[in-house]
C-alpha positions in Angstrom: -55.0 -71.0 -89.4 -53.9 -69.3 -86.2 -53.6 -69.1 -82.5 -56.0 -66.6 -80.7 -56.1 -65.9 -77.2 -58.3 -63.2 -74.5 -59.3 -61.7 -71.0 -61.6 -59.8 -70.4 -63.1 -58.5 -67.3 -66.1 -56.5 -66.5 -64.9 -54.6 -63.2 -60.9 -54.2 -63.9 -59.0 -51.9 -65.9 -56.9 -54.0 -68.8 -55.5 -50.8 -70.0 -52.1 -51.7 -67.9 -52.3 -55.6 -68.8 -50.5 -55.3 -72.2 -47.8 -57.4 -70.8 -50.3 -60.5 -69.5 -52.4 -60.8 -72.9 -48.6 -60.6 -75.0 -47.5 -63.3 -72.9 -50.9 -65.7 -73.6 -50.7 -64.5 -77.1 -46.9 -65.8 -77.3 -47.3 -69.1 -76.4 -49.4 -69.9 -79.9 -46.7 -68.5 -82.1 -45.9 -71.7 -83.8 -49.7 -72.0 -84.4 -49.3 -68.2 -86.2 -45.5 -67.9 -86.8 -46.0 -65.0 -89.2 -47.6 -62.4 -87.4 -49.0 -61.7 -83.6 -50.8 -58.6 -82.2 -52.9 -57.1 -79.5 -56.0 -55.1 -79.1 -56.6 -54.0 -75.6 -59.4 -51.8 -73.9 -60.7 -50.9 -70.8 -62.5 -54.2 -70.2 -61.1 -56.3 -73.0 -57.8 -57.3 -74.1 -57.9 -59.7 -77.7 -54.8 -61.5 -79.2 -53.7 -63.1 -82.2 -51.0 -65.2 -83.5 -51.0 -65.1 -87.6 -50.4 -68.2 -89.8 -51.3 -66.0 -93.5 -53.1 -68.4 -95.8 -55.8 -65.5 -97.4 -54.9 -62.1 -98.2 -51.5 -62.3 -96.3 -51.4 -58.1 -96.8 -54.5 -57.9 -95.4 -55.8 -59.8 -92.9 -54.1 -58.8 -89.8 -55.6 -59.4 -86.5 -57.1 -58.6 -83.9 -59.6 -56.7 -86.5 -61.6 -53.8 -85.7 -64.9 -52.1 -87.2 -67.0 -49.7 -86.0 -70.6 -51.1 -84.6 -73.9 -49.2 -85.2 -73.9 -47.8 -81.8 -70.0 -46.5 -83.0 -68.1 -48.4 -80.5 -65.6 -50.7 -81.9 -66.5 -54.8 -82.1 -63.0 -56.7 -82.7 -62.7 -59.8 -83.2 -59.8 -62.4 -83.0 -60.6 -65.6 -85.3 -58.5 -69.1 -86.1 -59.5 -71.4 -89.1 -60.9 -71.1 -92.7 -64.4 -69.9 -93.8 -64.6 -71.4 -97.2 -67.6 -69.8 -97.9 -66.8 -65.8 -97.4 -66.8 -64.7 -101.0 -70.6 -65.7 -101.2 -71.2 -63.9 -97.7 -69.4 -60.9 -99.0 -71.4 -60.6 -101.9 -74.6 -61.2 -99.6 -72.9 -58.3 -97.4 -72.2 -55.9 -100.7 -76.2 -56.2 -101.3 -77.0 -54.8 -97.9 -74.5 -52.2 -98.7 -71.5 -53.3 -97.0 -68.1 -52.3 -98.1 -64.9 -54.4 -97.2 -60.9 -53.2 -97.9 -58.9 -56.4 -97.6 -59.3 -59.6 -99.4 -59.7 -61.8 -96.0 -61.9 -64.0 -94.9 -61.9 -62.1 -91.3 -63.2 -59.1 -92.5 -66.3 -60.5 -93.9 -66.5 -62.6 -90.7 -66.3 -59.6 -88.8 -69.1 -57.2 -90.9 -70.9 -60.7 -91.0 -71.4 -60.4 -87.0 -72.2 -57.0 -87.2 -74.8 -57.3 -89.6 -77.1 -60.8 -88.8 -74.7 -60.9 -85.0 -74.4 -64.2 -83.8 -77.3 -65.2 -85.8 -74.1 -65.7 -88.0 -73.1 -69.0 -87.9 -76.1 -70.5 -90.1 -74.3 -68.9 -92.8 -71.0 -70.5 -92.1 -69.4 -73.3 -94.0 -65.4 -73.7 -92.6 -63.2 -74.8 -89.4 -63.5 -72.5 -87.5 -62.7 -70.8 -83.6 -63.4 -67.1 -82.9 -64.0 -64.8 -80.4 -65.6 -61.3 -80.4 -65.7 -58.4 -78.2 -68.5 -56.2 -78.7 -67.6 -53.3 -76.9 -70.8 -51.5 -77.0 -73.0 -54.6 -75.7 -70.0 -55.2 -73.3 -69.8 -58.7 -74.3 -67.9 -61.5 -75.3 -69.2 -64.0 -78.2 -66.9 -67.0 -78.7 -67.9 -69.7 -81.4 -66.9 -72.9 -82.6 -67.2 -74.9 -85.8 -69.7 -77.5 -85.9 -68.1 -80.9 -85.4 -65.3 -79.4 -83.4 -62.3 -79.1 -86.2 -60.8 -75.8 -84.5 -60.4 -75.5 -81.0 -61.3 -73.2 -77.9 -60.8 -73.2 -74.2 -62.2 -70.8 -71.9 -61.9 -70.2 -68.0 -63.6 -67.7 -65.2 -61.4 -65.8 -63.9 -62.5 -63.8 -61.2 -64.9 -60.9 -62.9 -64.1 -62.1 -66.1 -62.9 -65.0 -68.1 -59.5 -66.2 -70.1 -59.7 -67.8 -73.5 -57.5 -69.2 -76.1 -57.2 -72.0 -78.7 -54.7 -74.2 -76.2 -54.5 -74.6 -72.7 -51.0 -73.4 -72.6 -52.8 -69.9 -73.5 -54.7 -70.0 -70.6 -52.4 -71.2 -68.4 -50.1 -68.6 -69.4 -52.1 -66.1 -67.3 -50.5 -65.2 -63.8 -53.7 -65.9 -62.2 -54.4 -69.0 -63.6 -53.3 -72.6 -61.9 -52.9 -75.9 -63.1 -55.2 -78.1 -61.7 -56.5 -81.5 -61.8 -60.1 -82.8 -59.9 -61.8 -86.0 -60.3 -64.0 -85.6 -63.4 -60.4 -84.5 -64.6 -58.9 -87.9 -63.6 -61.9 -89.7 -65.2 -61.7 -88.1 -68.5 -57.8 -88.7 -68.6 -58.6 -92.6 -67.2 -61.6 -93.7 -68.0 -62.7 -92.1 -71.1 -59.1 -91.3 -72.6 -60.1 -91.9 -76.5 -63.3 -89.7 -76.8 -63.2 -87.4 -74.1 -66.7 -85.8 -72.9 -67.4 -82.7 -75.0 -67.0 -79.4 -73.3 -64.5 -80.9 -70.9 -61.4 -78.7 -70.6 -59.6 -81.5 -68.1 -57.9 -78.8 -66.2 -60.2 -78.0 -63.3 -62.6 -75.0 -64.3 -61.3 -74.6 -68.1 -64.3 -75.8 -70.5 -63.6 -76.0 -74.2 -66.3 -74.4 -76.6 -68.5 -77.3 -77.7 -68.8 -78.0 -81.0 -71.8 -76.3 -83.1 -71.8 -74.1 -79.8 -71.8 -70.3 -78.8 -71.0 -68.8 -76.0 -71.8 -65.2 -74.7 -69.8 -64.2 -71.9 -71.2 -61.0 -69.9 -71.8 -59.1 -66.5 -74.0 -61.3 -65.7 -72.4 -64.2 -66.5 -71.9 -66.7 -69.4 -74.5 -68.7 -71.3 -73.8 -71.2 -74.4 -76.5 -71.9 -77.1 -76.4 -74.5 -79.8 -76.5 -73.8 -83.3 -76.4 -76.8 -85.3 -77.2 -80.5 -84.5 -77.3 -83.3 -86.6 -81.2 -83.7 -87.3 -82.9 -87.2 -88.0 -84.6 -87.3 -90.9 -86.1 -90.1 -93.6 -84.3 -90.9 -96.3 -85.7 -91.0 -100.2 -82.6 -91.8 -102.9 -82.1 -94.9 -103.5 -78.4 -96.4 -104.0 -77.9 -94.8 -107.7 -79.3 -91.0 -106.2 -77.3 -91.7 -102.7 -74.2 -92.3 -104.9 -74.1 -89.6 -107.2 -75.1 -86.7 -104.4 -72.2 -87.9 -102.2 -69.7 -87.6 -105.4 -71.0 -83.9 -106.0 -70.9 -83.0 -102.4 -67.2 -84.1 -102.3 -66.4 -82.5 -105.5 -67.9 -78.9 -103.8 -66.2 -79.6 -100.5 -62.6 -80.2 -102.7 -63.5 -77.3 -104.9 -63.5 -74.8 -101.5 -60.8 -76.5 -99.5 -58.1 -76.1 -102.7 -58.4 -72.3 -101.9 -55.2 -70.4 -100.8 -52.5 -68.1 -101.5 -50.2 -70.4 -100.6 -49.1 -73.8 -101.9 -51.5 -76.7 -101.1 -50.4 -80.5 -100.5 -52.5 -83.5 -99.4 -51.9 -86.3 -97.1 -52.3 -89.8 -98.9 -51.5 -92.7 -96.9 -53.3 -95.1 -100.1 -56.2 -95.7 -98.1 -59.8 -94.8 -99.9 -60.1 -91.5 -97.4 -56.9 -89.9 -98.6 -56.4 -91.2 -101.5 -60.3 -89.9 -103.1 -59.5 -86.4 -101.5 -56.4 -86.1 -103.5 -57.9 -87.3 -106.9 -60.5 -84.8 -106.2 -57.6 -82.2 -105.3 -55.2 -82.9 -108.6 -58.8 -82.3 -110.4 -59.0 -79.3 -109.2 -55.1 -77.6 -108.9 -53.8 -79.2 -112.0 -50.0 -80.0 -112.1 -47.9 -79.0 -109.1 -49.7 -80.9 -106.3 -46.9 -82.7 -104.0 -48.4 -85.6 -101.4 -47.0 -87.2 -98.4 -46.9 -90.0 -96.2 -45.1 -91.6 -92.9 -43.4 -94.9 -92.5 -42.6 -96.2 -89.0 -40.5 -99.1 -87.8 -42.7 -101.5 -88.6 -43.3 -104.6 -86.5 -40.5 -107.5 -86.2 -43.3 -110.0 -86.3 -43.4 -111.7 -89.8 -47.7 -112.1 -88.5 -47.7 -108.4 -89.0 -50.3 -106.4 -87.3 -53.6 -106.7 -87.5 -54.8 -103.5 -87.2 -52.7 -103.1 -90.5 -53.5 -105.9 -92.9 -51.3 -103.5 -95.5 -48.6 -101.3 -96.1 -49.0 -97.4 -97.1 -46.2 -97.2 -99.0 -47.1 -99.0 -102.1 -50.8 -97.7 -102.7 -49.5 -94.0 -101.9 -47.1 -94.5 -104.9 -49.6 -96.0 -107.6 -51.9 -93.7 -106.4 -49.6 -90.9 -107.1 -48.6 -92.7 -110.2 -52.3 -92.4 -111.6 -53.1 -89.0 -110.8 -49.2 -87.7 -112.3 -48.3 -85.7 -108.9 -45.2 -86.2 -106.7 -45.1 -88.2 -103.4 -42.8 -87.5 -100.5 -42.5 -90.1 -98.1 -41.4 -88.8 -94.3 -39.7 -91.5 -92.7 -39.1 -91.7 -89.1 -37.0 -94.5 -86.9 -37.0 -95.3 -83.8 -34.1 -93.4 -82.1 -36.3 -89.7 -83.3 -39.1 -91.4 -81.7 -37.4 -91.5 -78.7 -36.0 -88.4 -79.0 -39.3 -86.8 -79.7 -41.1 -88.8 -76.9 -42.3 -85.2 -75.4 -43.6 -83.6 -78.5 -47.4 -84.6 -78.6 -47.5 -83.7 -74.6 -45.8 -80.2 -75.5 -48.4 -79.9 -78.3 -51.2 -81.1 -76.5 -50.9 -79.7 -73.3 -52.1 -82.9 -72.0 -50.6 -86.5 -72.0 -51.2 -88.2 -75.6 -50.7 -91.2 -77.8 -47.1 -91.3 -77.9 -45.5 -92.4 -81.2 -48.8 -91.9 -83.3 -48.5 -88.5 -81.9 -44.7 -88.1 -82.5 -45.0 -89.2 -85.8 -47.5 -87.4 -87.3 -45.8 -84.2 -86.0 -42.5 -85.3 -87.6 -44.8 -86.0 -90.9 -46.2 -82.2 -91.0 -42.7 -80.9 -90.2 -41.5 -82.1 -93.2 -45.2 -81.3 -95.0 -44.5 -77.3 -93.8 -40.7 -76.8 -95.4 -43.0 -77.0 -98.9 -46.3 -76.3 -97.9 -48.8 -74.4 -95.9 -52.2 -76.2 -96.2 -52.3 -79.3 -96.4 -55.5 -81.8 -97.0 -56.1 -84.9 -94.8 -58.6 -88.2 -94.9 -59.9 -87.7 -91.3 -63.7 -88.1 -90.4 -64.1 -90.5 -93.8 -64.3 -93.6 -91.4 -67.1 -91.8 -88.7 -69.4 -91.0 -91.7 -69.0 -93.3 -93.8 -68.8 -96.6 -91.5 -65.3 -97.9 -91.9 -64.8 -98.7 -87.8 -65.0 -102.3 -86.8 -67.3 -100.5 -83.8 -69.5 -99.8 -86.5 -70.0 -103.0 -88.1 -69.6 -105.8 -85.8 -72.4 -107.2 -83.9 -70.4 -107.2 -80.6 -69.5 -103.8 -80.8 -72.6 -102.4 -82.0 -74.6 -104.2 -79.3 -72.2 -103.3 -76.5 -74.4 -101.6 -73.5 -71.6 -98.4 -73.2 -70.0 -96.7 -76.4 -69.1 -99.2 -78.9 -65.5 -98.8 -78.9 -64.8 -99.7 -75.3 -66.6 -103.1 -76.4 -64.1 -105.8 -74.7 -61.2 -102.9 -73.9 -59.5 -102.2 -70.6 -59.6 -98.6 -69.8 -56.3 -96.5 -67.8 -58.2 -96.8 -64.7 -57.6 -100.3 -63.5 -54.2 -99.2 -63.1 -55.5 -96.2 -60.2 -54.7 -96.7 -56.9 -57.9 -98.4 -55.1 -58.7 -95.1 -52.9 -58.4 -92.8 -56.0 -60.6 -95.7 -58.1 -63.3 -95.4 -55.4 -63.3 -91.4 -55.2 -63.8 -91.0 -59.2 -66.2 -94.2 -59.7 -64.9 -94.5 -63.3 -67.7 -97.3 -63.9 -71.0 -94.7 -63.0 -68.4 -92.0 -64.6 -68.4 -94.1 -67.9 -72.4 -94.7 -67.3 -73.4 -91.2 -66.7 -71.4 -90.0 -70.0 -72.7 -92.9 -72.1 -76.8 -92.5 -71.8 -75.7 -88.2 -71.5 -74.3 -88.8 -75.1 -77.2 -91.7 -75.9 -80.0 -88.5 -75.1 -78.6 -86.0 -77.7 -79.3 -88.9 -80.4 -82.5 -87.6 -82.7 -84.7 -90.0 -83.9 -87.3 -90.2 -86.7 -90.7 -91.8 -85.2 -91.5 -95.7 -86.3 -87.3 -96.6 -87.0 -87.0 -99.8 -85.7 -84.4 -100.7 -82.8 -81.5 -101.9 -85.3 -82.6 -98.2 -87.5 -81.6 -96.5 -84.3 -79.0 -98.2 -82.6 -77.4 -97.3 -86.2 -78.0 -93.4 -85.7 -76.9 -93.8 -82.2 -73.3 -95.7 -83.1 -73.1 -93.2 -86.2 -73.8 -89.9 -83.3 -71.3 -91.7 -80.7 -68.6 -91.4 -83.6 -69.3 -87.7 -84.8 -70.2 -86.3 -80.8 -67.5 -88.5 -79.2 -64.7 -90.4 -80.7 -64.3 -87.8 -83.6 -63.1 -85.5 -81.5 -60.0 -86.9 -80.3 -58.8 -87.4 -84.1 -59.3 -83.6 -84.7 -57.9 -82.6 -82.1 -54.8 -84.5 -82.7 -54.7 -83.4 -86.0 -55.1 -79.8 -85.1 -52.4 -80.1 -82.3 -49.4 -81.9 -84.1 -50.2 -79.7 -87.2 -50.3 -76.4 -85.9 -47.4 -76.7 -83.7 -45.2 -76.7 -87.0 -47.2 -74.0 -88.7 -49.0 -76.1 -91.1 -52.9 -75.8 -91.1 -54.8 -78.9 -92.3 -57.8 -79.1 -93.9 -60.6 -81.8 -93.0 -63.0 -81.9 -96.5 -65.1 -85.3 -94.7 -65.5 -83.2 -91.9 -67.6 -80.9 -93.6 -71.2 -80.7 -91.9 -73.2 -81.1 -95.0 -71.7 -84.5 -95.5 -72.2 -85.7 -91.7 -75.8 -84.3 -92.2 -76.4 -86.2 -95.3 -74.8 -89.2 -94.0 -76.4 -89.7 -90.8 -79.6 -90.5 -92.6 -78.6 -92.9 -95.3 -79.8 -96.9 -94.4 -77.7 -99.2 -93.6 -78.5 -101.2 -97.0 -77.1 -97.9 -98.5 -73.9 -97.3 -96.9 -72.8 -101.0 -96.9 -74.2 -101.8 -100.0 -73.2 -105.5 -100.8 -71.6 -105.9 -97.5 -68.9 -103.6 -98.0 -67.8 -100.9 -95.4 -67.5 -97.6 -96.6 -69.6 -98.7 -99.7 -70.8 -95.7 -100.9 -67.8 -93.2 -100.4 -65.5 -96.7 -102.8 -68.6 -96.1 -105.5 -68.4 -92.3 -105.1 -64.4 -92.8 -106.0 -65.3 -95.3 -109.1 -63.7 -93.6 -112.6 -60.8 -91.5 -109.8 -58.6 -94.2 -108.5 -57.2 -97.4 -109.8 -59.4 -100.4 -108.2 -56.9 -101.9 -106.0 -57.1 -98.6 -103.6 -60.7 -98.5 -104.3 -61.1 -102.0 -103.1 -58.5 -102.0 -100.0 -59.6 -103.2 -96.9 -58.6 -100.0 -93.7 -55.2 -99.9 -92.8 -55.0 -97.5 -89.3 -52.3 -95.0 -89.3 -48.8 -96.2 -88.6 -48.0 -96.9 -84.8 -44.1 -98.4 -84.5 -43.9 -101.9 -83.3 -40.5 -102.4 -83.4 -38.6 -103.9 -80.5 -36.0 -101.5 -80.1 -38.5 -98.4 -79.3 -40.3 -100.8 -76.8 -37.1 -101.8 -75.0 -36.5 -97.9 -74.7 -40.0 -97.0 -73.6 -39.8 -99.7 -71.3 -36.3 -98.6 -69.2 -37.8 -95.3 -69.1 -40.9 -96.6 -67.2 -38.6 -98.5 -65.0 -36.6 -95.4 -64.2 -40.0 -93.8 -63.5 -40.8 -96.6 -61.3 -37.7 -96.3 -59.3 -38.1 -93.0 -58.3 -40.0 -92.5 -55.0 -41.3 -88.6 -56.0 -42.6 -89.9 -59.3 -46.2 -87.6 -59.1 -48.0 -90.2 -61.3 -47.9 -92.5 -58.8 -50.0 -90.7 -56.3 -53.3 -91.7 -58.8 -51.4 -95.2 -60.4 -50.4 -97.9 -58.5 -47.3 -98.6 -59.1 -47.3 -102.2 -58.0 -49.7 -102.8 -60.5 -48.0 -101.2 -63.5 -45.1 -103.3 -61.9 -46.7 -106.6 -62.0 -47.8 -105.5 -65.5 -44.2 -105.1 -66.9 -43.1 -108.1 -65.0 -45.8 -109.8 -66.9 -45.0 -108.4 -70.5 -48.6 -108.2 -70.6 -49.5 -106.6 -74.6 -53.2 -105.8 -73.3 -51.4 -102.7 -70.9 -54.4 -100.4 -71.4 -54.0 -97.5 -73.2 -55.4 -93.7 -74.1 -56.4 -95.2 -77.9 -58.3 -98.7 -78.9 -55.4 -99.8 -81.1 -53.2 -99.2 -78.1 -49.9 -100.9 -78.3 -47.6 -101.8 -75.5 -45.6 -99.2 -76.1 -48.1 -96.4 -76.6 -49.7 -97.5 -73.4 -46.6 -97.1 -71.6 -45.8 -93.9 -73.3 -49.3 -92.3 -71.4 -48.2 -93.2 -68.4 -44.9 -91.6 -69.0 -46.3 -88.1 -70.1 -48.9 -88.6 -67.7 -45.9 -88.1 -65.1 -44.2 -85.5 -67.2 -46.9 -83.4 -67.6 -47.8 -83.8 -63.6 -44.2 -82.4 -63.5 -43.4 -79.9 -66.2 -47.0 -78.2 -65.4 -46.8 -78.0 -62.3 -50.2 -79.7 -62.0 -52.1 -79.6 -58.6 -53.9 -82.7 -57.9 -57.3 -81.5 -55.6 -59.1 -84.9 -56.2 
């Protein structure tokens, strides 16, 4: 994994600009801590900030090969393509030659022999950008459900890029600004943010399964991969035992590395089938790891977690013969580390969950360097309550919102009224609902399925990746998403209902796919969401520092929320304070609008709503 970063422009001389691209490039260095470099020409300047997971001799960026025409095509390049050594050999037989080990290179001679035509081949995570000197343009490319990430900007005759925002922003001549579709992603869509929106005014991400060619004439994105409807033959038996040898492929590709490899088990069926299939594959020496939080000081406990990690980590652990390290993290460095996610994200996040998790892969990176996580088991495998429930399913907007209050009833009326978060919400919902491929004759319950199962993968997947990506590669630690490989999502998205909750039970095929790897109580455990800290102590804390923030007259957040209304709400101890997640707690609710006025302030962010 890595941090990459780029201007280019197609009337000015970069020659001079060594100073502006070092600068972007230096803000990803905890994304690359071990190397960072810089290719600059007349038009194009290309950086690169190293984590070395393959060939750490030999796979230094920015990399450079000569084109056909003779002019150099460089290209900078963040994530894993677990597939190279069968493109290489491809490559060899059309009489190729390579000198390093890395996956980059064979990226790179992949581009210049099929160009952008490329990404069919692909199987990885994956954000990369190249310059092709000779055709004068850019090419930036993102994996296809959006693992690695990839922000781009005009800028006068030419554009920025880079894997954060912070990258961009880094550039003299960029600002940090916030419009109204900005305000209604951060307010009224806060858990699954509209693909392609960069937030900032005029920064776009790359959309996932997307290229973009950036040129004189201006810049263009194509898609490359879609999730295509299509009927489905196996029965329960066939479904079943191609899902097991997909996983076992996926495992068998993501294990690779020349450095050590840990997984994240939490003793939920995701995490815990990945490391089975992991401890298969590397033998002795694989170390996992968990987080505990202060959990809640109600004896009810919470229902969003009906069980504790910690128990079904260890007899999972126990049963496959591998180590388990167990991060644990109280309330007073969750207050202390209140501003990490907003620092990682570049945007206001999910407060504890965020803090958390980056206090988890901290401890993950002092012995490892990859690391293997559960995510994107519950989008393709149905293990969402949004997925299942009849309420949810049938709700006329995306499922998840089903009965939630969003951020933006807490706007001030005359900032409510100039973003219209309701036709805001509308507009996004039947945008996402008319990507949704259908196979002709499904019935209306066939494809209100495909739609819920493309809302998760287009939509609400995102968030979770990006998270992941964030918290993990601000420590230097890359993780690796095995579910989140396309072939499975493909698969998946065509399997019947009848299939994929066989006898009723959610996520029945991936607990059939795990029968004869883990003992039956984890095959059998009903979902238990990541940790969020309900104890009473880190709520009384959040809570003064909201007060402080409403006592203070230049507060910016309150020039979009009203701060009678967040008043009335403490005064009320209301614990349905909406939040940026659907779990939300009190606390993490209050903990958005907190970096929501941190990041106003620290980013200097212009409001031209």
């Amino acid at each position: 994994m890595c941090g990459i970063a780029g201007w280019v422009d197609w009337q000015q001389d970069l020659t001079l600009q060594g100073p502006v691209i070092s600068g972007m490039t230096k803000t990803l260095v905890p994304r690359g801590p071990d190397a960072q470099d810089v290719w600059i020409s007349r038009h194009a300047a290309l950086g690169h900030s190293r984590l070395a997971v393959i060939d750490i001799e030999g796979g230094r960026q920015p990399m450079v090969r000569k084109g056909r025409d003779g002019e150099p095509v460089v290209i900078t390049f963040s994530g894993e393509i677990y597939n190279f050594q069968e493109i290489r050999q491809q490559l060899v037989s059309h009489g190729w030659s390579f000198s390093t080990r890395s996956d980059t290179e064979v990226l790179l001679t992949a581009y210049l022999h099929w160009g952008a035509d490329l990404t069919s081949r692909l199987n990885g995570m994956f954000a990369f950008a190249v310059w092709d000197q000779g055709r004068r343009e850019l090419v930036m490319v993102r994996d296809r459900l959006g693992i690695k990430p990839l922000y781009y900007a005009r800028l006068g005759d030419g554009l920025v890029f880079g894997s954060e925002p912070k990258a961009l922003l880094a550039h003299p001549a960029m600002t940090a600004e916030l419009d109204g579709e900005g305000i209604a992603e951060l307010m009224a869509l806060p858990r699954a943010r509209t693909p392609g929106h960069g937030v900032y005014r005029g920064m776009r991400e790359v959309r996932p399964g997307c290229v973009v060619v950036a040129g004189a004439g201006g810049v263009r994105e194509t898609r490359y991969w879609r999730l295509e409807a299509r009927p489905h033959e196996a029965d329960l038996a066939g479904t079943t035992d191609h899902v097991r040898e997909l996983l076992e492929d996926i495992v068998r590709r993501q294990v690779v590395a020349d450095v050590p490899v840990g997984t994240l088990l939490s003793g939920g069926i995701d995490s815990s089938a990945i490391t089975a299939l992991a401890a298969r594959e590397l033998g002795g020496g694989l170390t996992s790891y968990s987080v505990s939080v202060p959990s809640s000081d109600d004896p009810g406990g919470d229902s969003w977690r009906p069980s504790a990690d910690e128990p079904y980590a260890l007899m999972v652990a126990e049963e496959l013969g591998i180590e388990h390290v167990v991060t644990r993290v109280g309330t007073e460095r969750l207050v202390e580390g209140i501003d990490l996610g907003l620092r990682a994200r570049d945007l206001p996040g999910w407060g504890d969950l965020d803090t958390s998790m980056y206090m988890l892969f901290k401890a993950v990176r002092e012995r490892c360097t990859v690391a293997l996580s559960g995510e994107t088991a519950d989008e393709v495998f149905g293990g969402y309550t949004w997925q299942l429930d009849p309420g949810y399913v049938g709700h006329p907007s995306f499922p998840w919102m089903y009965a939630r209050r969003q951020p933006e009833c807490l706007l001030r009326e005359e900032v409510r009224r100039r973003i219209e978060p309701e036709r805001y919400e509308a507009d996004r919902y039947h945008e996402a609902l008319r990507e949704v491929p259908v196979v002709e004759g499904e019935d209306a319950a066939r494809r209100r399925r495909r739609e819920v199962f493309h809302l998760g993968v287009t939509r609400w997947l995102g968030a979770l990746l990006d998270r992941k990506d964030r918290m993990s590669m601000a420590v230097g630690l890359e993780v690796r998403v095995p579910f989140a490989d396309h072939r499975l999502a493909q698969y998946l998205f065509n399997v019947p209902a009848e299939l994929s909750t066989a006898g009723g039970t959610a996520k029945a095929l991936l607990r059939r796919a795990s029968a004869g790897l883990l003992p039956g109580e984890v095959v059998r455990r009903q979902k238990s969401a990541y940790p969020a800290s309900r104890d009473s102590g880190y709520l009384r804390k959040v809570t003064e520092l909201v007060l402080d923030m409403l006592g203070d007259p230049d507060a910016p957040v309150f020039d979009l929320v009203d701060r009678g209304k967040v008043r009335a709400a403490l005064a009320e101890r209301r614990a349905d304070l909406p939040g940026p997640i659907t779990a939300a707690t009190p606390a993490i609710s209050l903990t958005y609008l907190l970096e929501m006025n941190r990041w106003l302030q620290s980013y200097n962010v212009r409001v031209v709503a």
